[in-house]
C-alpha positions as CSV (number, residue, x, y, z in Angstrom):
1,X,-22.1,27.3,-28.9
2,X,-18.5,27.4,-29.3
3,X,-17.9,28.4,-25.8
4,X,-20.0,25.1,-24.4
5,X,-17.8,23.4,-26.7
6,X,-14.8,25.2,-25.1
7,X,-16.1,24.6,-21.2
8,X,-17.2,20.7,-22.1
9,X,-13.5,19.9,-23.7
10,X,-11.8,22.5,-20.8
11,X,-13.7,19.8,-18.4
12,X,-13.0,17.2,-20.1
13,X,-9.3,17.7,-20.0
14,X,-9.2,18.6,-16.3
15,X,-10.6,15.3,-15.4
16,X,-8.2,13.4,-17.0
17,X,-5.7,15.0,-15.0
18,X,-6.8,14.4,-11.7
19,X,-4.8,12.6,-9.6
20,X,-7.0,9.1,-8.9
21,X,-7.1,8.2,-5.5
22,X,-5.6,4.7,-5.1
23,X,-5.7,4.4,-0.9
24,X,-8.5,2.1,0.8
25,X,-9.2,2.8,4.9
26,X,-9.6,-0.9,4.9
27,X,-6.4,-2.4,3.4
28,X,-4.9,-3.6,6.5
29,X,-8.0,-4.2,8.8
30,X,-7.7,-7.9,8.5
31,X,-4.1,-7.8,10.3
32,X,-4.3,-9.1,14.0
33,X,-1.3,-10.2,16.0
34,X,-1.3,-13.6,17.3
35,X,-4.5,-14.4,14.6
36,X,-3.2,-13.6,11.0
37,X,-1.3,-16.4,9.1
38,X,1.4,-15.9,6.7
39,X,-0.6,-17.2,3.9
40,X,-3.4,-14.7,4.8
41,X,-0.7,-11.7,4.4
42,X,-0.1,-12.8,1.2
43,X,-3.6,-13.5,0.0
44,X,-4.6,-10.1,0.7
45,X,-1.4,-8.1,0.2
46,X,0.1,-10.0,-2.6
47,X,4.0,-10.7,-2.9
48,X,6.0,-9.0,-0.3
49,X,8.8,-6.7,-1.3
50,X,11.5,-7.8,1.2
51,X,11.3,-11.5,3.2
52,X,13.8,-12.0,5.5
53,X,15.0,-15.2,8.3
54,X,13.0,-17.6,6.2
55,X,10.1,-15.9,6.0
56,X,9.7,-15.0,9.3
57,X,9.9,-11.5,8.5
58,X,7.9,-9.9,6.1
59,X,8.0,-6.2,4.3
60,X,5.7,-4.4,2.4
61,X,6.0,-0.5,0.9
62,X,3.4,1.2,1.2
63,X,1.9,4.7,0.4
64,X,-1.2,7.1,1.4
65,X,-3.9,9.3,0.6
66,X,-6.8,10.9,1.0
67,X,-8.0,7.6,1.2
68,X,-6.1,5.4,2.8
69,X,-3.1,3.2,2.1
70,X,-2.4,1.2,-1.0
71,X,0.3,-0.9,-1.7
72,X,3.7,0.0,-3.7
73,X,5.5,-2.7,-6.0
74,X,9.1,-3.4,-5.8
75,X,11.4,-0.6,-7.3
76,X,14.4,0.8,-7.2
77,X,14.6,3.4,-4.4
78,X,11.5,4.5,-2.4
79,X,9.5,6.6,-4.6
80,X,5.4,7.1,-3.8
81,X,6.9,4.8,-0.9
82,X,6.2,6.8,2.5
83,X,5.5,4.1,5.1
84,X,7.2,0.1,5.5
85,X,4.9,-2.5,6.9
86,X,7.1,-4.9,9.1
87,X,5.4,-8.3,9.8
88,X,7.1,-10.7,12.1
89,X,5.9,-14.0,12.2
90,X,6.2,-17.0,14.5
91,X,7.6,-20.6,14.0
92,X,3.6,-21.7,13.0
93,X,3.6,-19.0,10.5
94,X,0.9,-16.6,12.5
95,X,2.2,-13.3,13.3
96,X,3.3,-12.0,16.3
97,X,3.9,-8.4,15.6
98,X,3.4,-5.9,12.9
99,X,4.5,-2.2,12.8
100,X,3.8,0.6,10.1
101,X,7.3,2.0,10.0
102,X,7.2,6.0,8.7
103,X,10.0,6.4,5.8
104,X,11.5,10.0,5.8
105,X,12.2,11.5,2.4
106,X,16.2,11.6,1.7
């Protein structure tokens, strides 16, 4: 008895540590150069982290895992950050190109 007490709170205690996974395969699926609209970025990606020439640039940090990418808030430094996406927008606010920059650890 004590020992399925010991296993069940042993379980129990190693599921709480596991790292959840936050990715999703399909988090940037809905990007398409020369279709997606600025406000359609942020509808689905939320606040970006940098905007630059008027909003004609936009940044987002994002990270990975086992399941895909997931978005990373605005922080000091680059932590859980390992990839920038770069949106660049036209005058009509639809973009014209997007590139998922790689950021090497310092």
């Amino acid at each position: 008895m004590k020992r399925s007490i010991a296993l069940l709170l042993l379980s129990v205690v190693l599921s709480a540590c596991a790292t959840p996974t936050l990715g999703r395969q399909d988090l940037l699926d809905f990007i398409k150069d020369g279709k997606t609209t600025r406000q359609e970025t942020v509808l689905n990606l939320g606040e970006p982290t940098g905007v630059y020439e008027g909003e004609r640039i936009m940044s987002f940090r994002l990270g990975n895992d086992s399941s895909g990418y997931f978005l990373v808030g605005k922080t000091a430094g680059f932590a859980g950050v390992n990839t920038s996406l770069i949106m660049v927008f036209d005058e009509n606010g639809v973009l014209k190109q997007h590139k998922l920059v790689p950021i090497k650890e310092p």
